[in-house]
PDB file of N, CA, C and O in Angstrom, chain B, residues numbered from 101:
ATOM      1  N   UNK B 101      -6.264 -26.685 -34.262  1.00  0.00           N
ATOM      2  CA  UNK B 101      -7.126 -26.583 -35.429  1.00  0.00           C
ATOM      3  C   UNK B 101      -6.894 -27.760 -36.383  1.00  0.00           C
ATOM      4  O   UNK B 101      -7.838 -28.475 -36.721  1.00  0.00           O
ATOM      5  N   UNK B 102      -5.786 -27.942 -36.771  1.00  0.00           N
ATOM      6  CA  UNK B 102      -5.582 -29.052 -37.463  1.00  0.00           C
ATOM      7  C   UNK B 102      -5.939 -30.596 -37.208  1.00  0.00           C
ATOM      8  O   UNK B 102      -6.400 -31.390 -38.028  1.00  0.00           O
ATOM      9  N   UNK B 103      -5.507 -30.887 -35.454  1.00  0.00           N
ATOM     10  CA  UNK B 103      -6.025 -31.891 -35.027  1.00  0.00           C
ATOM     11  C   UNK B 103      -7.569 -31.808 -35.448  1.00  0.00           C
ATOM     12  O   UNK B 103      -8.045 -32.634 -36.227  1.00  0.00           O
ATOM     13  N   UNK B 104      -8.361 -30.719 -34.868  1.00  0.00           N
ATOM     14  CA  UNK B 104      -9.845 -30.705 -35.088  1.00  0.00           C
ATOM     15  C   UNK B 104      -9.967 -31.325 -36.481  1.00  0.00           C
ATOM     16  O   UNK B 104     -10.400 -32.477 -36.465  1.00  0.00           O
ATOM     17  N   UNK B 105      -9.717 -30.880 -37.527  1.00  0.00           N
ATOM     18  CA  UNK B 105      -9.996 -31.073 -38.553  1.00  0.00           C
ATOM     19  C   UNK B 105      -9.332 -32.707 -39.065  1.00  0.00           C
ATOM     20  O   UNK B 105      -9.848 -33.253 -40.040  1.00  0.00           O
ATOM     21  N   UNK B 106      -8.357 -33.279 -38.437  1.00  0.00           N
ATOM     22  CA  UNK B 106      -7.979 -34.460 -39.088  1.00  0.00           C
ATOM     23  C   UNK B 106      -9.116 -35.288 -38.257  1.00  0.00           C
ATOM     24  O   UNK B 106      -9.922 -35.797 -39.036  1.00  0.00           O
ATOM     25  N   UNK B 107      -9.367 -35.532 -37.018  1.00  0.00           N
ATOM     26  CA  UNK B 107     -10.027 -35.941 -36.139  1.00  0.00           C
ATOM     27  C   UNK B 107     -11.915 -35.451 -36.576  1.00  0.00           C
ATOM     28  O   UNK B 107     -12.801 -35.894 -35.845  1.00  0.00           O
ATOM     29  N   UNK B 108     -12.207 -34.730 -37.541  1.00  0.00           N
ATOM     30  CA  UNK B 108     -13.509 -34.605 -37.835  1.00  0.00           C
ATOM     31  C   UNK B 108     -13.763 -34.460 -39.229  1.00  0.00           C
ATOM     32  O   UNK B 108     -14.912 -34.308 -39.644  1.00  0.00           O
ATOM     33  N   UNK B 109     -12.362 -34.512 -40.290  1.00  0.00           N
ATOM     34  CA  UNK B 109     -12.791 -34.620 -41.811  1.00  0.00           C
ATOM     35  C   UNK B 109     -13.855 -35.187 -42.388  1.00  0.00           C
ATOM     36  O   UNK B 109     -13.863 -34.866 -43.576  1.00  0.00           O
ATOM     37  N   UNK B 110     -14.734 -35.859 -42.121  1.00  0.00           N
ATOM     38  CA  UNK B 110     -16.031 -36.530 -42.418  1.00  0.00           C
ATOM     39  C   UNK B 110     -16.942 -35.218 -42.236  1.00  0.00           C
ATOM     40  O   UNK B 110     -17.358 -34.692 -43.269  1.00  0.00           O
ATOM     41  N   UNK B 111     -17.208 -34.775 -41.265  1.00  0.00           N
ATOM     42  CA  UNK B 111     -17.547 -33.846 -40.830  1.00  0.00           C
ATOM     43  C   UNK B 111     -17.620 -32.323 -41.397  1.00  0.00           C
ATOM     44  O   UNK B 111     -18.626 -31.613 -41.408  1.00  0.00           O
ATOM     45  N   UNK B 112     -16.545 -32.045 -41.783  1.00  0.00           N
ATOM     46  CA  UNK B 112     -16.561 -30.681 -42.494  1.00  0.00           C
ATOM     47  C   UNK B 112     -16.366 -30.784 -43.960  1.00  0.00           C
ATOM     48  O   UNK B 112     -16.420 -29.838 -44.747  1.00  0.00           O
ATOM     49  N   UNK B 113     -16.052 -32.468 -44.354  1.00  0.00           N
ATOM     50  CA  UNK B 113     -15.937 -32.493 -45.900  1.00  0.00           C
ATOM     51  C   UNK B 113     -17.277 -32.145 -46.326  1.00  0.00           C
ATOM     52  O   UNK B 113     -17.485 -31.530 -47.372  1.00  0.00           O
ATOM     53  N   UNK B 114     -18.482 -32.650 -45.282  1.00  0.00           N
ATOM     54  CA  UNK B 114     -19.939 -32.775 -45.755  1.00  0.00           C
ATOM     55  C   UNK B 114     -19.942 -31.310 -45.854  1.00  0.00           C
ATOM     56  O   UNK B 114     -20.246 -30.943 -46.990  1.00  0.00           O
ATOM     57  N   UNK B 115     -19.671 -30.224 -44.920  1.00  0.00           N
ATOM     58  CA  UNK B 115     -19.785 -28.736 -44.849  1.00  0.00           C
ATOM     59  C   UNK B 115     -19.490 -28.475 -45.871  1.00  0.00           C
ATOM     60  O   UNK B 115     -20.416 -28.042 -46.558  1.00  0.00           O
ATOM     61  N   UNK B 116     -18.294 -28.559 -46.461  1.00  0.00           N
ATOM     62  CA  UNK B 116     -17.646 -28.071 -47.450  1.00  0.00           C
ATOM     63  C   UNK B 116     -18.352 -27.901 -48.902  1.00  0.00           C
ATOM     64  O   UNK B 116     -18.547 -26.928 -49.631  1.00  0.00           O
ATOM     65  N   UNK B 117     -18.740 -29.721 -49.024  1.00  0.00           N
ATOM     66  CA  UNK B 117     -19.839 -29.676 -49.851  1.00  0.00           C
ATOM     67  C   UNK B 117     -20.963 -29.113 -50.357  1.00  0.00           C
ATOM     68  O   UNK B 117     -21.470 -28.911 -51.460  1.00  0.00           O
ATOM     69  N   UNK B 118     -21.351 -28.795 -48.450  1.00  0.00           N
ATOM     70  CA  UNK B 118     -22.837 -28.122 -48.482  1.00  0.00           C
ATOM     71  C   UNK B 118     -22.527 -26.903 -49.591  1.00  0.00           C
ATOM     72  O   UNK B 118     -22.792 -26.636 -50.763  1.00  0.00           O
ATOM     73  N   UNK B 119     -21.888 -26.410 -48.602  1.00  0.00           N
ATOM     74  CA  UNK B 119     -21.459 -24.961 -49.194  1.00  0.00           C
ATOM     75  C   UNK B 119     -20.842 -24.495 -50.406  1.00  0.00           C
ATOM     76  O   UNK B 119     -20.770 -23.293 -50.661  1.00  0.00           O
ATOM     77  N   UNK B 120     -20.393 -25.391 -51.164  1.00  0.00           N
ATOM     78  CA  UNK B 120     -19.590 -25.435 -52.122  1.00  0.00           C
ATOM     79  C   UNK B 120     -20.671 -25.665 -53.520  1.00  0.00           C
ATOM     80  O   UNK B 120     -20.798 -25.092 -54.602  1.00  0.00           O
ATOM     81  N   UNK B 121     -21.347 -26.820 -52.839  1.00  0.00           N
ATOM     82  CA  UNK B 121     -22.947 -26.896 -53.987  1.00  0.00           C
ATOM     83  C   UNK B 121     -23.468 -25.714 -54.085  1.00  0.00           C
ATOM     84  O   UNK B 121     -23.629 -25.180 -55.182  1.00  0.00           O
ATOM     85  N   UNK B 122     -23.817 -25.119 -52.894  1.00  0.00           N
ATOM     86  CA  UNK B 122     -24.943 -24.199 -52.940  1.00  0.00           C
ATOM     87  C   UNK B 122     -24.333 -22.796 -53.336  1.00  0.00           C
ATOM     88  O   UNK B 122     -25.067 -21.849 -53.620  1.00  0.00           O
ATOM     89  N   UNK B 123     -22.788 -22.700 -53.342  1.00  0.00           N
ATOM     90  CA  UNK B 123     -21.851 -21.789 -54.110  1.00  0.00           C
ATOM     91  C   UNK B 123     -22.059 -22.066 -55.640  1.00  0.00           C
ATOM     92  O   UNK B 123     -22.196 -20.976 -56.197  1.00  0.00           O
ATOM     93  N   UNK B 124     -22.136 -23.109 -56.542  1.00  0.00           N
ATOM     94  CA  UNK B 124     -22.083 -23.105 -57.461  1.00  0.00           C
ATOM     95  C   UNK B 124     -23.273 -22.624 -58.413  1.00  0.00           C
ATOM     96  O   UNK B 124     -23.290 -21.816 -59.341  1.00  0.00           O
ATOM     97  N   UNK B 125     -24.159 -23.344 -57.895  1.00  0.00           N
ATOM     98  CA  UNK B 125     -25.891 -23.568 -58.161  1.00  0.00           C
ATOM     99  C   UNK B 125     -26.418 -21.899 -58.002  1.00  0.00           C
ATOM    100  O   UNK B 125     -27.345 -21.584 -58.749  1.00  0.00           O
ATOM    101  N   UNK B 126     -25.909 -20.895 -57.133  1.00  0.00           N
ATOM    102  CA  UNK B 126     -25.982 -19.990 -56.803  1.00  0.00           C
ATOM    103  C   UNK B 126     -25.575 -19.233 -57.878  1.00  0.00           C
ATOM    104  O   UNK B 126     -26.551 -18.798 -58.490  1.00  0.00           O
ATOM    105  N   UNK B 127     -24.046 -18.757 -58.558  1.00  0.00           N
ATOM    106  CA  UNK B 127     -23.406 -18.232 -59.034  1.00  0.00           C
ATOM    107  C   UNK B 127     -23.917 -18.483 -60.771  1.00  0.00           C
ATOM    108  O   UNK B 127     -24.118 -17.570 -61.572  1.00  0.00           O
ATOM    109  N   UNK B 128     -24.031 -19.775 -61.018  1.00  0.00           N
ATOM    110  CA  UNK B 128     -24.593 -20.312 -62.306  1.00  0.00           C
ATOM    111  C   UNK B 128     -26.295 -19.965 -62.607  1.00  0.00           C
ATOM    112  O   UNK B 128     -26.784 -20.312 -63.683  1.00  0.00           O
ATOM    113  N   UNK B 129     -26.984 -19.380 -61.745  1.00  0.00           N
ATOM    114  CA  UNK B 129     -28.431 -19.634 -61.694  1.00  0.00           C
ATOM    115  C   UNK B 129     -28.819 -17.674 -61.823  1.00  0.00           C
ATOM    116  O   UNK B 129     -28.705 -16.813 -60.950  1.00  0.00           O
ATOM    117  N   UNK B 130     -29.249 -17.562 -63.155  1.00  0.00           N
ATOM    118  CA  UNK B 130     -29.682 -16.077 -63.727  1.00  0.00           C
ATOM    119  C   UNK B 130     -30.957 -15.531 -62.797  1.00  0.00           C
ATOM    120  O   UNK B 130     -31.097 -14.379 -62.386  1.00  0.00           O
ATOM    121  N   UNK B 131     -31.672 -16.440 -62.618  1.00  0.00           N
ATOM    122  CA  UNK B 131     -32.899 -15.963 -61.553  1.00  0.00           C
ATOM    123  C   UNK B 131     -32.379 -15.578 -60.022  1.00  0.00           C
ATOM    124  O   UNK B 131     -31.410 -15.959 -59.365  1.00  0.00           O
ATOM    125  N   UNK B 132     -33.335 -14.757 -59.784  1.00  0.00           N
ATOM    126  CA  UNK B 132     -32.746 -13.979 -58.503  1.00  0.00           C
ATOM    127  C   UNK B 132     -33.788 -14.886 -57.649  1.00  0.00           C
ATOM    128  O   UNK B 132     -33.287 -15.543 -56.736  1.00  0.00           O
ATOM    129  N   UNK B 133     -35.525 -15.009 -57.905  1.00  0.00           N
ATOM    130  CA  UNK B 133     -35.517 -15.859 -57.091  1.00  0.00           C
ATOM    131  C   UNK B 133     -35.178 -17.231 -56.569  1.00  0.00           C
ATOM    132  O   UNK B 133     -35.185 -17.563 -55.384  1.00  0.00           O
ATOM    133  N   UNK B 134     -34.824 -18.119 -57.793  1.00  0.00           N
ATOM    134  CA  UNK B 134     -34.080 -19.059 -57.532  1.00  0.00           C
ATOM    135  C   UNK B 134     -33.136 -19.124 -56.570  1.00  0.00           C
ATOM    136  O   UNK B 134     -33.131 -19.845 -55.572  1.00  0.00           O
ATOM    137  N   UNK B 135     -32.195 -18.189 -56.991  1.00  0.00           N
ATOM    138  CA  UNK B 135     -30.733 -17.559 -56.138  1.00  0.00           C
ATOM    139  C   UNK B 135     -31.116 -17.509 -54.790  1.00  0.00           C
ATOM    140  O   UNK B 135     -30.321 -18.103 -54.062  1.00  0.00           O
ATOM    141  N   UNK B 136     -32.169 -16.944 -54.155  1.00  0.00           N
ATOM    142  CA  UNK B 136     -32.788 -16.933 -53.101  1.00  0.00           C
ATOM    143  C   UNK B 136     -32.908 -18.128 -52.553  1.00  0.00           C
ATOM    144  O   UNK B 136     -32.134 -18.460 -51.654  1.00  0.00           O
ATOM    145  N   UNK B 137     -33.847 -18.928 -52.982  1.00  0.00           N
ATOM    146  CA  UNK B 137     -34.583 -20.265 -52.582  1.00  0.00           C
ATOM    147  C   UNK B 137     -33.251 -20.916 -52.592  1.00  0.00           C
ATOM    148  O   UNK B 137     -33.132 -21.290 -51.425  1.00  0.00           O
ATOM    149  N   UNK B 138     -31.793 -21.396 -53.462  1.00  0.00           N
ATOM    150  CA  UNK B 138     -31.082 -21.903 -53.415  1.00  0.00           C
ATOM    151  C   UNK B 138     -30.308 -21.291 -52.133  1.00  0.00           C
ATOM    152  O   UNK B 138     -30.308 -22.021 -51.141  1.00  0.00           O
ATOM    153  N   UNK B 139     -29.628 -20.005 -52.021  1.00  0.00           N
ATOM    154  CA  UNK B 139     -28.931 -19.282 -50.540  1.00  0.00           C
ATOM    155  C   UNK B 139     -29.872 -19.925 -49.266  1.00  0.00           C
ATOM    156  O   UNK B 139     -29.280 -20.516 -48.364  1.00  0.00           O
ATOM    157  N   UNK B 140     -31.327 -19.791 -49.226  1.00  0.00           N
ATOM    158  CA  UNK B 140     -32.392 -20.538 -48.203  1.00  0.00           C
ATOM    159  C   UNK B 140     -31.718 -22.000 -48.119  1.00  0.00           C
ATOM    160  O   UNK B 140     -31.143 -22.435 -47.121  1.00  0.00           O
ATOM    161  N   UNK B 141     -31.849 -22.528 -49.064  1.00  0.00           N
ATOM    162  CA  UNK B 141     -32.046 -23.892 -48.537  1.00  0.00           C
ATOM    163  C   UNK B 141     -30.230 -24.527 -48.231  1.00  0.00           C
ATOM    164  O   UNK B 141     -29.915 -25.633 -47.791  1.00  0.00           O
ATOM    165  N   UNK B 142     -29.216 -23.274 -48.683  1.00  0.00           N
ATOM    166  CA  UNK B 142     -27.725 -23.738 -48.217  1.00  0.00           C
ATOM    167  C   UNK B 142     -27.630 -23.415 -46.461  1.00  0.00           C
ATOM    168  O   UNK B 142     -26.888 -23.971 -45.652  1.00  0.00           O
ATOM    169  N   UNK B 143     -28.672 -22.301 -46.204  1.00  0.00           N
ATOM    170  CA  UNK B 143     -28.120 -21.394 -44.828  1.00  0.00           C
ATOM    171  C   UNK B 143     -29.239 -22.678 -43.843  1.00  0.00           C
ATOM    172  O   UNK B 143     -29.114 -22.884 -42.635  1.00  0.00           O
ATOM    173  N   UNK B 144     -30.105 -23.265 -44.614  1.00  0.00           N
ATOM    174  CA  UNK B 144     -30.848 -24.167 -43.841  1.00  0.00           C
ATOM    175  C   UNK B 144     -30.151 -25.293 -42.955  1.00  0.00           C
ATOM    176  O   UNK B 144     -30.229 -25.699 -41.796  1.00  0.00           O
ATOM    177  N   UNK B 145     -29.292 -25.639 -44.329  1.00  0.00           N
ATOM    178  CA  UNK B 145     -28.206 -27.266 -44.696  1.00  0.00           C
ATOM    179  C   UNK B 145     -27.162 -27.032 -43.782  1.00  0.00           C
ATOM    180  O   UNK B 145     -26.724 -27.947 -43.085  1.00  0.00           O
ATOM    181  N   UNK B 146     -26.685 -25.776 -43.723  1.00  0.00           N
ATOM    182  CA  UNK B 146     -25.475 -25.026 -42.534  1.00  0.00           C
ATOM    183  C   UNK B 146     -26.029 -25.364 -41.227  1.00  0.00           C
ATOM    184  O   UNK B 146     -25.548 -26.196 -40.458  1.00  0.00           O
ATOM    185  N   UNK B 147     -27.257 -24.535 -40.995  1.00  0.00           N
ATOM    186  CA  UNK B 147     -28.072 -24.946 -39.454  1.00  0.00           C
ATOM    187  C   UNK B 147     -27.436 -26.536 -39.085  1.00  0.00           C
ATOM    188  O   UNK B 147     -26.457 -26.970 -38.477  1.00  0.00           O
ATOM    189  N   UNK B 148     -28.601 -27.110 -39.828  1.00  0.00           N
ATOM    190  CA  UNK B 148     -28.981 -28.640 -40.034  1.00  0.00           C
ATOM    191  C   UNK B 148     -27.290 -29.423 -39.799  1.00  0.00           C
ATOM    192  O   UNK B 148     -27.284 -30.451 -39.122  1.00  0.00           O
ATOM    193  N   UNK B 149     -26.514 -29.133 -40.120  1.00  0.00           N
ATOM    194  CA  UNK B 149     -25.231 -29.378 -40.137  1.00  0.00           C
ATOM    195  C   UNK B 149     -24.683 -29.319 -38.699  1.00  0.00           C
ATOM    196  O   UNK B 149     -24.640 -30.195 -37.835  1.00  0.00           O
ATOM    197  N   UNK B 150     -24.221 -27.864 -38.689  1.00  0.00           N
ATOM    198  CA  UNK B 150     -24.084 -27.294 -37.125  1.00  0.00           C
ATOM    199  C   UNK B 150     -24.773 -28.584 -35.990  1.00  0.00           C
ATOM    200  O   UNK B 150     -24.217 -29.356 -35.208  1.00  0.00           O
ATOM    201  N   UNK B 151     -25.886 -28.412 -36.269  1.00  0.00           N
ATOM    202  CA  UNK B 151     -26.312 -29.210 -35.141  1.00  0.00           C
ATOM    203  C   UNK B 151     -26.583 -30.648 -34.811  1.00  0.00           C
ATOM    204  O   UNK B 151     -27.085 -31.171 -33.816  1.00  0.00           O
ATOM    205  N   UNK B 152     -26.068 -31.177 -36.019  1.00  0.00           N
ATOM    206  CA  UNK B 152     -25.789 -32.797 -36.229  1.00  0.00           C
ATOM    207  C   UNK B 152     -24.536 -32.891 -35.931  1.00  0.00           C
ATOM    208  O   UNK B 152     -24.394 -33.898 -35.236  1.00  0.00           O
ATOM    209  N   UNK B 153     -23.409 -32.282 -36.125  1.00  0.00           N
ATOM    210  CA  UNK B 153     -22.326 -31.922 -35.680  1.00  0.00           C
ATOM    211  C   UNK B 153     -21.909 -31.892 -34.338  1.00  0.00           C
ATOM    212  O   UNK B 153     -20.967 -32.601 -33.985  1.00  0.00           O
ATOM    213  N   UNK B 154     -22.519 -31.130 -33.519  1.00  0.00           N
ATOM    214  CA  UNK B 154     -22.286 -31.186 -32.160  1.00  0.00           C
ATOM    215  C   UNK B 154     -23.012 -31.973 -31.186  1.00  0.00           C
ATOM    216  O   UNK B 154     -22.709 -32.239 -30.023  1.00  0.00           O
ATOM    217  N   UNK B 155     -24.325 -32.396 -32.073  1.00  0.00           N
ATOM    218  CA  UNK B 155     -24.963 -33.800 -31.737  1.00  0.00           C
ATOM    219  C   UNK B 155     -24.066 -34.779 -31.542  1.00  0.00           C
ATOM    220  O   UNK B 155     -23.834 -35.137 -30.387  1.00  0.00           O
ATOM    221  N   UNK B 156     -23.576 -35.228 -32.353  1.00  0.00           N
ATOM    222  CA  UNK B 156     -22.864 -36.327 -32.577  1.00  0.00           C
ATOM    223  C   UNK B 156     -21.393 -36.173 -31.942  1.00  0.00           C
ATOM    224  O   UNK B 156     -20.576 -37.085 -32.065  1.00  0.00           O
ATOM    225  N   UNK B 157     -21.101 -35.033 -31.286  1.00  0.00           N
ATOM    226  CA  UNK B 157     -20.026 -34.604 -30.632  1.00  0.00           C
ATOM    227  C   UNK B 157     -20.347 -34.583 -29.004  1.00  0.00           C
ATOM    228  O   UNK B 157     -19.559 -34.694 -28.065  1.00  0.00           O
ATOM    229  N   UNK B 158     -21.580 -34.428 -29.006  1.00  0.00           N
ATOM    230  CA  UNK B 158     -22.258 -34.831 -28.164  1.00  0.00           C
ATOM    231  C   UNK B 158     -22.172 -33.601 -26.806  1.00  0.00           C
ATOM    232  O   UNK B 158     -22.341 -33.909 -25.627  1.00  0.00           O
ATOM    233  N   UNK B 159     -21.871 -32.176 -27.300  1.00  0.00           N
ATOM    234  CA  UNK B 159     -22.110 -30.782 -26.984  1.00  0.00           C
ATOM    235  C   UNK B 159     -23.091 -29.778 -27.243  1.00  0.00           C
ATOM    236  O   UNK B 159     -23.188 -28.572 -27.016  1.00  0.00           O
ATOM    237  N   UNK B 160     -23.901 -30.801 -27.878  1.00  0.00           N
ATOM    238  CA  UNK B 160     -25.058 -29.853 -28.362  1.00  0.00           C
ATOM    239  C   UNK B 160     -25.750 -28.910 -27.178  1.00  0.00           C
ATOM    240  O   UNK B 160     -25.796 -29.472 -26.084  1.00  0.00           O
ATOM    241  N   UNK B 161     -26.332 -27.472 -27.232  1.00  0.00           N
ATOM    242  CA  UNK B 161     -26.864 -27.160 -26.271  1.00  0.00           C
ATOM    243  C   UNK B 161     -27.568 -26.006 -27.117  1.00  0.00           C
ATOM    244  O   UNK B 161     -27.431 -25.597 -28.269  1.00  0.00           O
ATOM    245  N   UNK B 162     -28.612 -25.564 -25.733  1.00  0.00           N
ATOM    246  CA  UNK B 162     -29.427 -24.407 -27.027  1.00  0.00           C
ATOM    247  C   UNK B 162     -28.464 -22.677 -26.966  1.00  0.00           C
ATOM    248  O   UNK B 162     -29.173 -21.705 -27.227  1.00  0.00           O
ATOM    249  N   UNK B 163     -27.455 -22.482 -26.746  1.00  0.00           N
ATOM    250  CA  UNK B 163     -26.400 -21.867 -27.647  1.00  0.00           C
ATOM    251  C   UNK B 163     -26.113 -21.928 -28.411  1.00  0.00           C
ATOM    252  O   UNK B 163     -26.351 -20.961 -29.135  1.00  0.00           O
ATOM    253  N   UNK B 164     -25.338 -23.080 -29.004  1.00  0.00           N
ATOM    254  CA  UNK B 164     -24.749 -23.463 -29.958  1.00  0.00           C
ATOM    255  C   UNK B 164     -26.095 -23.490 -30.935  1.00  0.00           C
ATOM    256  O   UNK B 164     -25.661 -23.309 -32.072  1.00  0.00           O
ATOM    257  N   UNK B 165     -27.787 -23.661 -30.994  1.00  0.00           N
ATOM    258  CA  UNK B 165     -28.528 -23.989 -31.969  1.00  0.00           C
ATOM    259  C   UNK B 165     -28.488 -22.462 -32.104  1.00  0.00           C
ATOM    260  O   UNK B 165     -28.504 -21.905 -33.202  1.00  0.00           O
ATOM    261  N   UNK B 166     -28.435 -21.809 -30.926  1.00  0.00           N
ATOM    262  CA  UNK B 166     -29.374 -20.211 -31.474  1.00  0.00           C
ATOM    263  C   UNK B 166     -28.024 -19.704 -32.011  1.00  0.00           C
ATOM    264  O   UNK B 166     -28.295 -18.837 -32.842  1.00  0.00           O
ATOM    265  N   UNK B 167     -26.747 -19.849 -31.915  1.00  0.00           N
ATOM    266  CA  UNK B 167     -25.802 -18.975 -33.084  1.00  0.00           C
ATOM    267  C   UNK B 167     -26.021 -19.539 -34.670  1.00  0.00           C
ATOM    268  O   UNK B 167     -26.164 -18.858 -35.685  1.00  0.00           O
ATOM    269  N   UNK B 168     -26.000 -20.919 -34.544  1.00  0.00           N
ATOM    270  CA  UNK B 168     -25.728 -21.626 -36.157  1.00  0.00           C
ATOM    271  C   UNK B 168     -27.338 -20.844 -36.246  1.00  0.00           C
ATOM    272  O   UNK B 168     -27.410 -19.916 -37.051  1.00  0.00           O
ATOM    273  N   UNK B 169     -28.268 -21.099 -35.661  1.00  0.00           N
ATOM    274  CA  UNK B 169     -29.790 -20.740 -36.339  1.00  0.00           C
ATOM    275  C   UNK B 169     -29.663 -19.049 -37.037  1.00  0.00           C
ATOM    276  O   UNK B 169     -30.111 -18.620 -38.101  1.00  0.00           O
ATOM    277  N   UNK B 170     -28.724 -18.224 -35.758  1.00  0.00           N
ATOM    278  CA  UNK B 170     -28.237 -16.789 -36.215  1.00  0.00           C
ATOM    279  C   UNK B 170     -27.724 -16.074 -37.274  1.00  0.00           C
ATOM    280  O   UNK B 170     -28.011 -15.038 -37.873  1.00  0.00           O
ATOM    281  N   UNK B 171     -26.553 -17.266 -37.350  1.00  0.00           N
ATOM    282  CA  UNK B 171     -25.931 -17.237 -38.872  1.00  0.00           C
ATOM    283  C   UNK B 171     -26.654 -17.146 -39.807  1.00  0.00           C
ATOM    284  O   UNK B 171     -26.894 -16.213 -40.574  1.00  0.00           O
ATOM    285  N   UNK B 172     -27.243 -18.800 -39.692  1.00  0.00           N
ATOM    286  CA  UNK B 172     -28.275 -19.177 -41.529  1.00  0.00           C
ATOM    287  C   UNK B 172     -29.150 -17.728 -41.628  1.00  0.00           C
ATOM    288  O   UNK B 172     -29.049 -16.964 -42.587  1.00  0.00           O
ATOM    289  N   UNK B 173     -29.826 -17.547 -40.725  1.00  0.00           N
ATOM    290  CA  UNK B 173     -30.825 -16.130 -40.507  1.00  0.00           C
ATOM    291  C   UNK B 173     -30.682 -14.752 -41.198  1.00  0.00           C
ATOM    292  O   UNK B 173     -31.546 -14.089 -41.772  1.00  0.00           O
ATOM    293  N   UNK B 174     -29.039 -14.424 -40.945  1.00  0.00           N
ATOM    294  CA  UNK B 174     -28.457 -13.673 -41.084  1.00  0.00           C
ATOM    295  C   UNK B 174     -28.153 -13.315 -42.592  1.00  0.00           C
ATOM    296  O   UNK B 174     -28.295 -12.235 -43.166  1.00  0.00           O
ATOM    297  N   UNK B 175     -27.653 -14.634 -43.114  1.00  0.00           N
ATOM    298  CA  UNK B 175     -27.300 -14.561 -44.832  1.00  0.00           C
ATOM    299  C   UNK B 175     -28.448 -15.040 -45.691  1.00  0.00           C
ATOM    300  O   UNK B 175     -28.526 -15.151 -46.914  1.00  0.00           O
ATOM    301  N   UNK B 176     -29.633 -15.386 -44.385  1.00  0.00           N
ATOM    302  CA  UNK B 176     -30.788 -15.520 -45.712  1.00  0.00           C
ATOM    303  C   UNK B 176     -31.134 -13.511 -46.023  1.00  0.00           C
ATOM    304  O   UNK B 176     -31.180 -12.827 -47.045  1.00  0.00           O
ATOM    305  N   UNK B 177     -31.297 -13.223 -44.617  1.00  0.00           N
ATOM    306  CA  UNK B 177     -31.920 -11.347 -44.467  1.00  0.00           C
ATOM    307  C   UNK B 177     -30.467 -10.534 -45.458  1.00  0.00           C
ATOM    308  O   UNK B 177     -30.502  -9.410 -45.960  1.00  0.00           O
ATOM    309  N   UNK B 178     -29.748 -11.140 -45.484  1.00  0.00           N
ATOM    310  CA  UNK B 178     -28.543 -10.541 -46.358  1.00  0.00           C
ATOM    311  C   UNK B 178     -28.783 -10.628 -48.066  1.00  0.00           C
ATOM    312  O   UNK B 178     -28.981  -9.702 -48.853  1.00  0.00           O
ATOM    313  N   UNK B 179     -28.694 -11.969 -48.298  1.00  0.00           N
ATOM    314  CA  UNK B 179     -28.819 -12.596 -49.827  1.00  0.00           C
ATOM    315  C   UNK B 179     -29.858 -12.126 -49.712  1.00  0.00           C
ATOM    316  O   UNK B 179     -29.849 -11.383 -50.693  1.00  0.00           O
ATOM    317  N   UNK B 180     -31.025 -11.940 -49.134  1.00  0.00           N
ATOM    318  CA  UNK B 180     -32.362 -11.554 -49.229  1.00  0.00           C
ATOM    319  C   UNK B 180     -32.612  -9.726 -49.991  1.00  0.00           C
ATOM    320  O   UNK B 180     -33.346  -9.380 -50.917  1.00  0.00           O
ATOM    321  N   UNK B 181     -31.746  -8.970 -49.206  1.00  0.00           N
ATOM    322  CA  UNK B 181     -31.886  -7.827 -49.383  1.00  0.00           C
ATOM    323  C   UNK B 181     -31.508  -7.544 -50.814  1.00  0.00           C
ATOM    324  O   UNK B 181     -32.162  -6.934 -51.660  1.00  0.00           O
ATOM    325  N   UNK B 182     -30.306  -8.115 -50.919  1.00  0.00           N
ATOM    326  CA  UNK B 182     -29.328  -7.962 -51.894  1.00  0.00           C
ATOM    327  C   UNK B 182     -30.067  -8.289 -53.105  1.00  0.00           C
ATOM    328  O   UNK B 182     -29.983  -7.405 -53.957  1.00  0.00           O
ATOM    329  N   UNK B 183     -30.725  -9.240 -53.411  1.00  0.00           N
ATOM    330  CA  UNK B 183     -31.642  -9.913 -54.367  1.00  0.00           C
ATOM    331  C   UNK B 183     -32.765  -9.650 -54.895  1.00  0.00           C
ATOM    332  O   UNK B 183     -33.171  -9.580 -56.055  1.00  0.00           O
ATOM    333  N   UNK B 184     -33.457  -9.437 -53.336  1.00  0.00           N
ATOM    334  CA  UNK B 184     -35.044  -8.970 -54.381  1.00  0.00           C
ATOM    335  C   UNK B 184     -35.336  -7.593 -54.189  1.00  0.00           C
ATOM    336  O   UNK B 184     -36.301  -7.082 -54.757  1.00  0.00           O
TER     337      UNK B 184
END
């Protein structure tokens, strides 16, 4: 795990980011639909990630798109429920 991560820090710093923006912007933001459209467009950036990721790792396959696509899916129908 650690190797992974010294060997791909570019890589998950961008994740980190993603997620870390769209944590903040989220938590700070009184509108629920906002909150929405912002959770959408982080679980999008996750996908989009995922699969530039293993692009460039050069493992990409349509597994790996349909779990990351599963995930984002998952916490939009989640944040979704929860929200509106």
């Amino acid at each position: 795990m650690i190797k992974d991560l010294q060997s791909h820090f570019f890589h998950y710093l961008i994740l980190l980011i993603i997620l870390l923006l769209g944590g903040v912007v989220f938590v700070n933001q009184p509108d629920k639909i906002i909150k929405f459209q912002v959770s959408s467009i982080t679980a999008i950036a996750y996908i989009l990630w995922g699969i530039l990721h293993h692009l460039a790792e050069k493992n990409l396959n349509w597994k790996i798109v349909v779990e990351y696509s599963l995930i984002g899916l998952l916490s939009i129908v989640l944040l979704g429920g929860a929200l509106l």
